[in-house]
FINU-92718 format. One record per residue: residue number from 1; residue in three letters; chain; x, y, z of N, C-alpha, C, O in turn. Coordinates in pm, 1 decimal, always signed. Layout:
<node nr="NUM" rest="ALA" kette="A" n_xx="X" n_yy="Y" n_zz="Z" ca_xx="X" ca_yy="Y" ca_zz="Z" c_xx="X" c_yy="Y" c_zz="Z" o_xx="X" o_yy="Y" o_zz="Z"/>
...
This chain:
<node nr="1" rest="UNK" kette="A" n_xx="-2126.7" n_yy="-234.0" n_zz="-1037.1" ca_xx="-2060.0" ca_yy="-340.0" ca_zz="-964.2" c_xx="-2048.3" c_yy="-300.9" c_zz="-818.0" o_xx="-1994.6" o_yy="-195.5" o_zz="-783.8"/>
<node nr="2" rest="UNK" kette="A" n_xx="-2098.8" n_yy="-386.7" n_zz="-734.1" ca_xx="-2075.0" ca_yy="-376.8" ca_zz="-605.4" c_xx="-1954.7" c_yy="-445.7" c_zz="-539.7" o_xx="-1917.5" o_yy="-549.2" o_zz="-595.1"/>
<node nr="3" rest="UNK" kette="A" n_xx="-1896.0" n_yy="-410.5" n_zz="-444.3" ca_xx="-1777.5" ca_yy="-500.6" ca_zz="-423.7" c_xx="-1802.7" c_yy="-484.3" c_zz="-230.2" o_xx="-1833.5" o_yy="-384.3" o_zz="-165.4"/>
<node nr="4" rest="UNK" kette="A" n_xx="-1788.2" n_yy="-556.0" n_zz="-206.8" ca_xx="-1796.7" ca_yy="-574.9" ca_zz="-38.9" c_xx="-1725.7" c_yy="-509.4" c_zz="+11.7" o_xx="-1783.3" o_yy="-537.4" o_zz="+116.8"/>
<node nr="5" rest="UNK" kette="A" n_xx="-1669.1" n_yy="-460.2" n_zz="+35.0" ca_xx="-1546.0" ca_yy="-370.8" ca_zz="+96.9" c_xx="-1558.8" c_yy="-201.5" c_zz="+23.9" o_xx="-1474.2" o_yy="-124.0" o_zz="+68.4"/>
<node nr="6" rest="UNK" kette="A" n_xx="-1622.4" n_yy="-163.0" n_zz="-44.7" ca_xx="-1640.2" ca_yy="-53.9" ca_zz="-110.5" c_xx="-1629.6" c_yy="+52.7" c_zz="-9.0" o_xx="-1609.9" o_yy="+155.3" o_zz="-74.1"/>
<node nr="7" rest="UNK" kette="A" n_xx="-1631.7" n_yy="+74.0" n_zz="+82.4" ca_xx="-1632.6" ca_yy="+181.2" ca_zz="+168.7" c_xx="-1535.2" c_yy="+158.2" c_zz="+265.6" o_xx="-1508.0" o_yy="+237.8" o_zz="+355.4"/>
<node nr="8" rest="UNK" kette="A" n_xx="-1481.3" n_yy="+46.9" n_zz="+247.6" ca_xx="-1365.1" ca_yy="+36.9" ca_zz="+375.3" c_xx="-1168.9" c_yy="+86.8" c_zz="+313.8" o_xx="-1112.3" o_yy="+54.0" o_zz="+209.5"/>
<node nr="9" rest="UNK" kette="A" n_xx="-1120.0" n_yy="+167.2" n_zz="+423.3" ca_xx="-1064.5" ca_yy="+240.7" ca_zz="+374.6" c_xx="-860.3" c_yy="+170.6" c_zz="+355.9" o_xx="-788.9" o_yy="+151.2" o_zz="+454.3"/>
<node nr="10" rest="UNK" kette="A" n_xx="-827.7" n_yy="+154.6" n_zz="+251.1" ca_xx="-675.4" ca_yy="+90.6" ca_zz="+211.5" c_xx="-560.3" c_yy="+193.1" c_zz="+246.1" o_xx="-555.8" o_yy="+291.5" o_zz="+172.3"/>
<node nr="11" rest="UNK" kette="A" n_xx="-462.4" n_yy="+184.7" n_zz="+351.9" ca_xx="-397.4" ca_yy="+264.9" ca_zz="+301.3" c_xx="-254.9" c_yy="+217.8" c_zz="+281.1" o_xx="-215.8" o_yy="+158.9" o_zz="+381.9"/>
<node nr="12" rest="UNK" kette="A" n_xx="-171.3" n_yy="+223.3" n_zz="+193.0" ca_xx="-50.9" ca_yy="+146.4" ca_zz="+163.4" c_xx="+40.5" c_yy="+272.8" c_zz="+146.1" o_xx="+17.5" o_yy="+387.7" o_zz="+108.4"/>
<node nr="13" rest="UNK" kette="A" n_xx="+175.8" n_yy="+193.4" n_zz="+196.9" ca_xx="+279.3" ca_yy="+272.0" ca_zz="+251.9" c_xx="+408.8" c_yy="+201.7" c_zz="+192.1" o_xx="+452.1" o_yy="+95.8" o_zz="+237.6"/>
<node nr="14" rest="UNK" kette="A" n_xx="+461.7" n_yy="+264.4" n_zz="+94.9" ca_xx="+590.4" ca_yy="+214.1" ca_zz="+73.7" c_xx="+711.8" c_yy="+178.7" c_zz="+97.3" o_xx="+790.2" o_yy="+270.5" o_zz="+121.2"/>
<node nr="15" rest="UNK" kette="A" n_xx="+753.7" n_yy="+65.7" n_zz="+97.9" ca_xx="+906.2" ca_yy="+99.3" ca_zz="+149.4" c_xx="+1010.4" c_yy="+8.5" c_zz="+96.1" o_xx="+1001.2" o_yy="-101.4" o_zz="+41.3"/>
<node nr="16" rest="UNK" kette="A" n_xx="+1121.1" n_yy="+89.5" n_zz="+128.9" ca_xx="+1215.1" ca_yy="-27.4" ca_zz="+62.2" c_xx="+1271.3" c_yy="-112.4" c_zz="+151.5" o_xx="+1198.6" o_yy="-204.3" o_zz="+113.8"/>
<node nr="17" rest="UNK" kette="A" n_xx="+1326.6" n_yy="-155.7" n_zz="+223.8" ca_xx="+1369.5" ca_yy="-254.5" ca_zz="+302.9" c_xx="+1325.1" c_yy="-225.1" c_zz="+467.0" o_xx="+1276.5" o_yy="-300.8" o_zz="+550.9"/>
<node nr="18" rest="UNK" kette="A" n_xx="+1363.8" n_yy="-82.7" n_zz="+473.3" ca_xx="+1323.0" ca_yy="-57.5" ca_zz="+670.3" c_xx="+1320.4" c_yy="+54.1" c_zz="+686.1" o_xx="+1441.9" o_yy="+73.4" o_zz="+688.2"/>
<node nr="19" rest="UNK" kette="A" n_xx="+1273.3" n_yy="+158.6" n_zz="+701.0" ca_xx="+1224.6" ca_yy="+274.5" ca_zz="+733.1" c_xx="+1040.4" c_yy="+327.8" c_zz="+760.2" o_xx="+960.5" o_yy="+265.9" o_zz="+689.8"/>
<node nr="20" rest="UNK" kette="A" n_xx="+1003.2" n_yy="+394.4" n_zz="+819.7" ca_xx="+847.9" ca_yy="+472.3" ca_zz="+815.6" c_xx="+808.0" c_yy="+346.7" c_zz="+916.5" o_xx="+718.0" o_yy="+275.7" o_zz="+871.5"/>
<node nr="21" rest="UNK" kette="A" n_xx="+856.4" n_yy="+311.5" n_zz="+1035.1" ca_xx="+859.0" ca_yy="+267.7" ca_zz="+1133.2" c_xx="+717.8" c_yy="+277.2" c_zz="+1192.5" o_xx="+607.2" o_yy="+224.5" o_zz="+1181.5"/>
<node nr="22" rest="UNK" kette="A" n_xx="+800.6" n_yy="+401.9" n_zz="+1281.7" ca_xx="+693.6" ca_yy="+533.0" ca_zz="+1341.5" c_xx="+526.5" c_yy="+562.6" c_zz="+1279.2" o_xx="+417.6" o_yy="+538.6" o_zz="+1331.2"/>
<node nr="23" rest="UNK" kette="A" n_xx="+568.3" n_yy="+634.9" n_zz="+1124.9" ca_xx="+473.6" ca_yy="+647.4" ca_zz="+1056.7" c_xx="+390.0" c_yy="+533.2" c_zz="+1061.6" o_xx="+269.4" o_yy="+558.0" o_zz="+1059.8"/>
<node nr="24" rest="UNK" kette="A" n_xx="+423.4" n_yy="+415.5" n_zz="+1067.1" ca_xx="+323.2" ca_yy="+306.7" ca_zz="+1025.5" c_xx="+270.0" c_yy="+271.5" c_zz="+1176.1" o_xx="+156.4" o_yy="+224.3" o_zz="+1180.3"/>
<node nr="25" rest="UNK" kette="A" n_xx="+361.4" n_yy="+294.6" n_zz="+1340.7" ca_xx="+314.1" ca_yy="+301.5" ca_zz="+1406.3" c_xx="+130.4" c_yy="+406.8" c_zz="+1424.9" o_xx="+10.1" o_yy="+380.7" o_zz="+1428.1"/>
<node nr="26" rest="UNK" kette="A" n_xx="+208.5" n_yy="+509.8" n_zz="+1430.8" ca_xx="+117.3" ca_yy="+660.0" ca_zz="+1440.6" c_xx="-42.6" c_yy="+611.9" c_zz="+1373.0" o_xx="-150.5" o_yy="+588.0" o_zz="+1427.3"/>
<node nr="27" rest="UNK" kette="A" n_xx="+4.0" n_yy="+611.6" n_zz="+1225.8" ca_xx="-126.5" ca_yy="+537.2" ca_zz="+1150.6" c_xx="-222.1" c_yy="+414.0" c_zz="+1208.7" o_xx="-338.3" o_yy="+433.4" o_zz="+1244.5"/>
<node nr="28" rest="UNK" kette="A" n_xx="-178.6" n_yy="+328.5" n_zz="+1211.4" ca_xx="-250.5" ca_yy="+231.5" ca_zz="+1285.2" c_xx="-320.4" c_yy="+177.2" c_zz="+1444.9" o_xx="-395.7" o_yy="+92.3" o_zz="+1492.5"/>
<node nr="29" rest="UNK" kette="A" n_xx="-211.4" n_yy="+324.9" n_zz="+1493.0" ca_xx="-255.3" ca_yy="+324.2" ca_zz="+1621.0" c_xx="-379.6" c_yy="+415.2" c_zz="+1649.9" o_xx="-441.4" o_yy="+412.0" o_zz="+1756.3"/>
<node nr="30" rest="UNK" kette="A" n_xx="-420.5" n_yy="+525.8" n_zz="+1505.9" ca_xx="-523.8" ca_yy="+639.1" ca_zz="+1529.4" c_xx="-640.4" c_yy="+475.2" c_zz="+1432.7" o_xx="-758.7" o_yy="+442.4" o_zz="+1441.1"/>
<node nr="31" rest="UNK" kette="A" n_xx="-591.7" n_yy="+452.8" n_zz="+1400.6" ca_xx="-707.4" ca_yy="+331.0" ca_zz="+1308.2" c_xx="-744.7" c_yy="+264.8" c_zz="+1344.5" o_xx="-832.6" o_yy="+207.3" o_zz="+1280.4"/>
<node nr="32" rest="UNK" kette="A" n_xx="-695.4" n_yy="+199.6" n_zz="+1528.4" ca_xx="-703.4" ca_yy="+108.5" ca_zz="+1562.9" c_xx="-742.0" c_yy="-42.1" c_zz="+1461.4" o_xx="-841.9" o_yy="-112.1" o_zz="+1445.0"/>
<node nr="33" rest="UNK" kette="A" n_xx="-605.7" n_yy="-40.6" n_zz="+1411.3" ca_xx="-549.4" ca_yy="-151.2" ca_zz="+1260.2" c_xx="-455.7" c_yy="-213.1" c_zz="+1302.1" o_xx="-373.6" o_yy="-160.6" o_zz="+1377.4"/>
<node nr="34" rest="UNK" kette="A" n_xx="-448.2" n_yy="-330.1" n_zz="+1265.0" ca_xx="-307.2" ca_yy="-414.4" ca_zz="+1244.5" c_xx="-233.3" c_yy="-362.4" c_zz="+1122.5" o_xx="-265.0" o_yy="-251.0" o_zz="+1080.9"/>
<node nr="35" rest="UNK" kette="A" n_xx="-128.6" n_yy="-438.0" n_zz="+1054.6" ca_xx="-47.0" ca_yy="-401.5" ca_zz="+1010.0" c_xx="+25.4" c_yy="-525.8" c_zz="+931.0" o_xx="+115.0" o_yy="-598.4" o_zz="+974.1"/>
<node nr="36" rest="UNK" kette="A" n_xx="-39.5" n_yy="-529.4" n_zz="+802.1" ca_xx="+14.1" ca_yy="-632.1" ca_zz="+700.3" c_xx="+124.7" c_yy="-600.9" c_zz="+596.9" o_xx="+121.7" o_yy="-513.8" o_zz="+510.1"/>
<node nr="37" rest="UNK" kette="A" n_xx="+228.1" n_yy="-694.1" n_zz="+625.1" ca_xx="+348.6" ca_yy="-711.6" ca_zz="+563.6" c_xx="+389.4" c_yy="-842.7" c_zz="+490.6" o_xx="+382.1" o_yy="-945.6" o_zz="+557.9"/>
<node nr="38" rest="UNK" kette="A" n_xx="+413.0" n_yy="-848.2" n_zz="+418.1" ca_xx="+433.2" ca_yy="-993.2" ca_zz="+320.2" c_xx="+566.7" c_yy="-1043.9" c_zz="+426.9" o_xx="+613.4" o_yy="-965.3" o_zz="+509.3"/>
<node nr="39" rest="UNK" kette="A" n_xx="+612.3" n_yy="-1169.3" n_zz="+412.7" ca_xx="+643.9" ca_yy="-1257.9" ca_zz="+467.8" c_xx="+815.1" c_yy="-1233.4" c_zz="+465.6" o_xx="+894.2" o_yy="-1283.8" o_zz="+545.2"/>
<node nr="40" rest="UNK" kette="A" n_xx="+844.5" n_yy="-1152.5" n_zz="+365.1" ca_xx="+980.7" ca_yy="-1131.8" ca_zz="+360.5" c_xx="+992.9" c_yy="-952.6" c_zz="+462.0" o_xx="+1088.8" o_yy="-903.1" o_zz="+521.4"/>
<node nr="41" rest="UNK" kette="A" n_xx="+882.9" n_yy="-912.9" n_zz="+446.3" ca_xx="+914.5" ca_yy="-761.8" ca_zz="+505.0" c_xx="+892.4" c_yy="-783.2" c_zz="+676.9" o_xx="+945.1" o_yy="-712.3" o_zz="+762.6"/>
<node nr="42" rest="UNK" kette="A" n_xx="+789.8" n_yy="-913.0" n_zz="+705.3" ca_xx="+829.7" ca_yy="-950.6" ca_zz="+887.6" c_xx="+916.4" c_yy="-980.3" c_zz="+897.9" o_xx="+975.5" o_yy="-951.3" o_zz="+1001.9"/>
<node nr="43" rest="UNK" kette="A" n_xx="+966.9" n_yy="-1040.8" n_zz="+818.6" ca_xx="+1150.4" ca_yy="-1076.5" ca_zz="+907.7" c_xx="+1208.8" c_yy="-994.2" c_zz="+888.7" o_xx="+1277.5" o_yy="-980.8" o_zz="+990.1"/>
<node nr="44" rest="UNK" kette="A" n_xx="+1235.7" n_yy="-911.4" n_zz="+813.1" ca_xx="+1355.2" ca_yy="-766.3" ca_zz="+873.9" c_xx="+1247.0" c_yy="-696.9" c_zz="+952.2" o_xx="+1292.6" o_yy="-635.5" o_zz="+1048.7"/>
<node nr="45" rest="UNK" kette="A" n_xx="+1125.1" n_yy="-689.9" n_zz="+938.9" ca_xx="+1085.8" ca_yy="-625.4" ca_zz="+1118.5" c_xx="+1118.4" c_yy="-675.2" c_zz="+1203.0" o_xx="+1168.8" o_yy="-609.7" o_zz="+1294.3"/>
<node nr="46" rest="UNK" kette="A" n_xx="+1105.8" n_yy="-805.8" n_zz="+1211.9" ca_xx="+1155.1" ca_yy="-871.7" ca_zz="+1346.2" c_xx="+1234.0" c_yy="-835.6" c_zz="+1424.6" o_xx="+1219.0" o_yy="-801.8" o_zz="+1542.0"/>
<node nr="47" rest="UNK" kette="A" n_xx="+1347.4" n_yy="-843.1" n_zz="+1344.2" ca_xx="+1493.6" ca_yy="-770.3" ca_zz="+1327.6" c_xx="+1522.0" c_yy="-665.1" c_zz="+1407.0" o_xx="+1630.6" o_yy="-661.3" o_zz="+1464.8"/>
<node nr="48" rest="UNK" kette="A" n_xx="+1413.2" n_yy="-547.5" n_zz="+1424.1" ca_xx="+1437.3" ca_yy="-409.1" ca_zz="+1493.5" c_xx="+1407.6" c_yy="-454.6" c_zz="+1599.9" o_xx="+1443.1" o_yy="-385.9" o_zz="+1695.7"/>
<node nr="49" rest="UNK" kette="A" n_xx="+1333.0" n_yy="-584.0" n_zz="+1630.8" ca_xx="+1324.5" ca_yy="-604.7" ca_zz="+1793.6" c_xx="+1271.4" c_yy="-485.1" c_zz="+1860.6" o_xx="+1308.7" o_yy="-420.2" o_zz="+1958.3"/>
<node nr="50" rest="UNK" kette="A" n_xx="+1149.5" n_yy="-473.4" n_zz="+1758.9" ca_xx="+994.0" ca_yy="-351.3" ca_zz="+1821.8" c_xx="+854.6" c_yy="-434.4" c_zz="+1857.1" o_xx="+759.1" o_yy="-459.6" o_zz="+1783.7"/>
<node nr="51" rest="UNK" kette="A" n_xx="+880.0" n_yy="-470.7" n_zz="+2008.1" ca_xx="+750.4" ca_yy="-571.1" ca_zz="+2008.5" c_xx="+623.6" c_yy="-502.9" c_zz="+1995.3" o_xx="+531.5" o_yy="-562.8" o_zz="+1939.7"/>
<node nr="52" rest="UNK" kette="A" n_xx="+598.5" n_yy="-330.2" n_zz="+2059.7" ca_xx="+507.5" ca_yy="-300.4" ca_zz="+2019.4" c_xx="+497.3" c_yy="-319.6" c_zz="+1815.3" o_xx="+392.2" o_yy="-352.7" o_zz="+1760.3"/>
<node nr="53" rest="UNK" kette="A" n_xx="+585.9" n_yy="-299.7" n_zz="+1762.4" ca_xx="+543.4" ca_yy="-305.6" ca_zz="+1603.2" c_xx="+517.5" c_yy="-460.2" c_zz="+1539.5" o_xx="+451.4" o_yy="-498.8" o_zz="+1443.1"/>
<node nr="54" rest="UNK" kette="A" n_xx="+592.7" n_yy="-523.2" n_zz="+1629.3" ca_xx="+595.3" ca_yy="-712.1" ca_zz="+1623.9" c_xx="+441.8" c_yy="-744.2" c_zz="+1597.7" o_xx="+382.7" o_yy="-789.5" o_zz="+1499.6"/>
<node nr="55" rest="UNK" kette="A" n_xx="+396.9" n_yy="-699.6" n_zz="+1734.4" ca_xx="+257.7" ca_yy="-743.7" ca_zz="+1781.4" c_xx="+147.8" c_yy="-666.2" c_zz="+1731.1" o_xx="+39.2" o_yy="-665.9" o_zz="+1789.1"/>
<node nr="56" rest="UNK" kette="A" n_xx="+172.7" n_yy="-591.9" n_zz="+1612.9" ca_xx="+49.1" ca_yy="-550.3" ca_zz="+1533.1" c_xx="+66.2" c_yy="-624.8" c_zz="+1367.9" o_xx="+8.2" o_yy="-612.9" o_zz="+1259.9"/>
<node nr="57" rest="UNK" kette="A" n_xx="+139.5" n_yy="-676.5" n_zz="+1402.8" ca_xx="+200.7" ca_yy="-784.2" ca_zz="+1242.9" c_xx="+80.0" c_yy="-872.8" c_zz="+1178.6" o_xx="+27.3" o_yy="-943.6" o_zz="+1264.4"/>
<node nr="58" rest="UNK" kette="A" n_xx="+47.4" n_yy="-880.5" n_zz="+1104.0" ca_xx="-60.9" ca_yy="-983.3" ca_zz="+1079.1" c_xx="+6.3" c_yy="-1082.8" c_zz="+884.6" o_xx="+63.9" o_yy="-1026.4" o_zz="+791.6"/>
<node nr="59" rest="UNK" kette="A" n_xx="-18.9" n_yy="-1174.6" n_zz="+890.2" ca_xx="+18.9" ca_yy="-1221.4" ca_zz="+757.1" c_xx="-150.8" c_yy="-1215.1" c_zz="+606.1" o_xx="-141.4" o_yy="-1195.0" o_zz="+485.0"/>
<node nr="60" rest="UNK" kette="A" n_xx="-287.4" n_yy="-1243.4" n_zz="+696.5" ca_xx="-353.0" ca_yy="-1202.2" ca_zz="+620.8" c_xx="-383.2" c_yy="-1047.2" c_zz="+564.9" o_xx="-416.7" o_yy="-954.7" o_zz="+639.0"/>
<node nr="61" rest="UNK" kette="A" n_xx="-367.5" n_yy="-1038.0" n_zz="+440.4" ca_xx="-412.4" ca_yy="-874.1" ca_zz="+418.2" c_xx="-513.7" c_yy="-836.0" c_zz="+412.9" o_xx="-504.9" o_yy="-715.0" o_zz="+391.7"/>
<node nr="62" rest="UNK" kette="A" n_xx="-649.8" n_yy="-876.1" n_zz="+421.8" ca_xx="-781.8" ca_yy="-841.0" ca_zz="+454.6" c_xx="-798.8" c_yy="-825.6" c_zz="+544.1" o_xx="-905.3" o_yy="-768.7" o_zz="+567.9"/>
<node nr="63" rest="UNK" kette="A" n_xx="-721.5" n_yy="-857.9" n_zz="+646.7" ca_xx="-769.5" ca_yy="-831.8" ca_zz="+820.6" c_xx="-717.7" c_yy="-684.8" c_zz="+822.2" o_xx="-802.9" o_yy="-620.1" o_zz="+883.1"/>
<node nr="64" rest="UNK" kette="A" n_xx="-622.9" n_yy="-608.7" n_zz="+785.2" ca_xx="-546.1" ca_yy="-459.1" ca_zz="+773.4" c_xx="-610.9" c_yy="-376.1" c_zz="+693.7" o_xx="-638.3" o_yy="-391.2" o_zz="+574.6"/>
<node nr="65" rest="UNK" kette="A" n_xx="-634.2" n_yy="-288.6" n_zz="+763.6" ca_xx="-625.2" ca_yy="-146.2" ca_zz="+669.9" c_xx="-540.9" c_yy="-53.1" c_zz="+628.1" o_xx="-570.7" o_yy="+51.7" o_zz="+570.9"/>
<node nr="66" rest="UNK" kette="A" n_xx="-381.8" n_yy="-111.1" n_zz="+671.2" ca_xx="-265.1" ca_yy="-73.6" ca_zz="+637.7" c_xx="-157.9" c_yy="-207.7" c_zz="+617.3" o_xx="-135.2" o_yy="-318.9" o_zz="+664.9"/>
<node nr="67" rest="UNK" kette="A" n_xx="-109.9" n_yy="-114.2" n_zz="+511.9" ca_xx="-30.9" ca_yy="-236.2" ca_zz="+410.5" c_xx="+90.7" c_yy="-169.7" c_zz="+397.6" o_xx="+90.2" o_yy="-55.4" o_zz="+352.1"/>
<node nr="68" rest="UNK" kette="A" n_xx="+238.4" n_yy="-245.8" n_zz="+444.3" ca_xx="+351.3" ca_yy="-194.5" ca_zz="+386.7" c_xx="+361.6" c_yy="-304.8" c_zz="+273.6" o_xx="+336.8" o_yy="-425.2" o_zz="+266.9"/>
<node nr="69" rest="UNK" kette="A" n_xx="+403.6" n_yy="-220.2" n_zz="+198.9" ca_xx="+385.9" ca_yy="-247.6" ca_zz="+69.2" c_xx="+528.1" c_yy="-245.0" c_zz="-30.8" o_xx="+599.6" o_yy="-152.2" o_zz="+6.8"/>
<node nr="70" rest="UNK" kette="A" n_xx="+578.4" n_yy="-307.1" n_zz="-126.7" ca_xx="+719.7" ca_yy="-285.9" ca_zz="-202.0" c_xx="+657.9" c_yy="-163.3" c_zz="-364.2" o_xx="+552.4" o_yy="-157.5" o_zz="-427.2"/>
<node nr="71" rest="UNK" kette="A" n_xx="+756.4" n_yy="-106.5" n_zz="-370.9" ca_xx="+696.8" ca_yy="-77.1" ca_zz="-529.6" c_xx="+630.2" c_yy="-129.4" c_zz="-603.0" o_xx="+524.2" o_yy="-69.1" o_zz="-620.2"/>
<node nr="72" rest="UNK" kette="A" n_xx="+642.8" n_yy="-233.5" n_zz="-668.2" ca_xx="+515.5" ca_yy="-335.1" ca_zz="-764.6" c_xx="+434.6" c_yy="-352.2" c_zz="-680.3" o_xx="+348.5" o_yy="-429.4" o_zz="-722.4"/>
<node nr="73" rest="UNK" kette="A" n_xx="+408.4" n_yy="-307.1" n_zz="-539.8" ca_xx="+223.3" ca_yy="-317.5" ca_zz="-529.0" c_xx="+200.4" c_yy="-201.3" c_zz="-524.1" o_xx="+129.0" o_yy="-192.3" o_zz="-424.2"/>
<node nr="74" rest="UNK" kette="A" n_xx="+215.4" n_yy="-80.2" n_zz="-574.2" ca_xx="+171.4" ca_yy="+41.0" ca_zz="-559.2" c_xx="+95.4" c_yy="+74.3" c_zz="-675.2" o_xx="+138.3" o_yy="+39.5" o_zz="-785.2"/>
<node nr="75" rest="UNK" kette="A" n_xx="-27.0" n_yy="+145.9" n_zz="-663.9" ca_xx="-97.2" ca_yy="+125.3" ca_zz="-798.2" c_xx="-73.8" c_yy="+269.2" c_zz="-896.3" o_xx="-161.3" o_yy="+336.1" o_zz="-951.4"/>
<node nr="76" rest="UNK" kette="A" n_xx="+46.7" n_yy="+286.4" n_zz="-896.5" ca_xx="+137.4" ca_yy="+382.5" ca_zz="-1009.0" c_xx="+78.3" c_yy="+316.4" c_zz="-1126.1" o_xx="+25.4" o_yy="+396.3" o_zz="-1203.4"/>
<node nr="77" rest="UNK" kette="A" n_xx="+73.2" n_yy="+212.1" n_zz="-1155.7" ca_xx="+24.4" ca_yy="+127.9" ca_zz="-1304.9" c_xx="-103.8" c_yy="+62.2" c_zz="-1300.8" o_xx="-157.9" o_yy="+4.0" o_zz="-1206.8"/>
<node nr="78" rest="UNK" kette="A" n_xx="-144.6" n_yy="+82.5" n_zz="-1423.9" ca_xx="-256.3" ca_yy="+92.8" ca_zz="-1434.0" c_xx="-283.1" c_yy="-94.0" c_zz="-1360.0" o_xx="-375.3" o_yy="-111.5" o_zz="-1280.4"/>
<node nr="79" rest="UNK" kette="A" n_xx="-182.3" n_yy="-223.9" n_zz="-1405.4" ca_xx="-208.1" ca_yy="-309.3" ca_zz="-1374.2" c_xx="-173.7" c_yy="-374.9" c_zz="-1207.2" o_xx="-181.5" o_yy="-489.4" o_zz="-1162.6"/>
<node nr="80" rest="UNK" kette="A" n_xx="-136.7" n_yy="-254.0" n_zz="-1149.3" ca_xx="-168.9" ca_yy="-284.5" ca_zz="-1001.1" c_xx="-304.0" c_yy="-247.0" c_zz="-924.8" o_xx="-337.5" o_yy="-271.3" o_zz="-808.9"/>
<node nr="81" rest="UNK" kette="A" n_xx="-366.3" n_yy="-184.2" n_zz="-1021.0" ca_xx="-476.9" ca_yy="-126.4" ca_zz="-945.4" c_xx="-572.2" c_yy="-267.1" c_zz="-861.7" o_xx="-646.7" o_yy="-257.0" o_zz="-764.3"/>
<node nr="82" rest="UNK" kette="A" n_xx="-533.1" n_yy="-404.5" n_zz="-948.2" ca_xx="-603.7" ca_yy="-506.2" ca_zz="-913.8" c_xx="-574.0" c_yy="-525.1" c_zz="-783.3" o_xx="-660.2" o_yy="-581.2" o_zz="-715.6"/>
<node nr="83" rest="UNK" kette="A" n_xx="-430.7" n_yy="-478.2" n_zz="-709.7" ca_xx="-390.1" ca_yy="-549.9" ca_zz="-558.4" c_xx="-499.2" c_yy="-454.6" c_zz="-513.6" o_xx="-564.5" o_yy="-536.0" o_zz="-448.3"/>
<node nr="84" rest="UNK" kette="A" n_xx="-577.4" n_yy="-321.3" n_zz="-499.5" ca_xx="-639.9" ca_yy="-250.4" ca_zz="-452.1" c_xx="-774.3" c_yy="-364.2" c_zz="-422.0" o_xx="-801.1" o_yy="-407.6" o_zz="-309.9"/>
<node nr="85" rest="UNK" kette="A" n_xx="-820.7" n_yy="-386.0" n_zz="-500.6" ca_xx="-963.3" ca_yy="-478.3" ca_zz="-561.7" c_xx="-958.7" c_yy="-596.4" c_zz="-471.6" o_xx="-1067.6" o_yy="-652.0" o_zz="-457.3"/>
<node nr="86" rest="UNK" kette="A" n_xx="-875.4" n_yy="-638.6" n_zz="-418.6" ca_xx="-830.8" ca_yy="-771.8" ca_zz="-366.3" c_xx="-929.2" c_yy="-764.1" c_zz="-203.5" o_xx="-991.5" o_yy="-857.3" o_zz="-152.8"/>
<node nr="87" rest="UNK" kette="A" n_xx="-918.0" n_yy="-651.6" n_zz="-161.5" ca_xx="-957.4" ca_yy="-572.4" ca_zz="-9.9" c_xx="-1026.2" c_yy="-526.8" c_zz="-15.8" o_xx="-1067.8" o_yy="-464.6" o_zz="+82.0"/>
């Protein structure tokens, strides 16, 4: 099976409500990446009122190669491995 994206690289970062700020700065700034967050995790970014972190925000997750991510998308189980597959 070939999959289009096979060589392009995911990296997801956990969190629980607001922390790894920085970290997710640092990362994306050596990746030159945006930075995809589901729709409930931009608005408490917003929140810190970090325009540099604002303005790497994106809502599609195929455009990112970094994903903050909640626990149930982490592929700890075998049936998350599919959010991987998605990118």
């Amino acid at each position: 099976m070939t999959h289009k994206n096979q060589h392009r690289l995911l990296i997801l970062v956990n969190t629980y409500i607001i922390g790894k700020e920085k970290l997710a700065l640092g990362i994306v700034n050596s990746l030159k990446s945006k930075i995809y967050a589901d729709q409930y995790k931009q608005k408490i970014i917003s929140c810190l009122e970090n325009e540099k972190l604002s303005s790497l925000l994106i809502s599609d997750p195929s455009e990112a190669s970094f994903h903050l991510v909640n626990f149930r998308n982490m592929p700890i189980e075998l049936r998350n491995i599919k959010y991987l597959f998605q990118y």
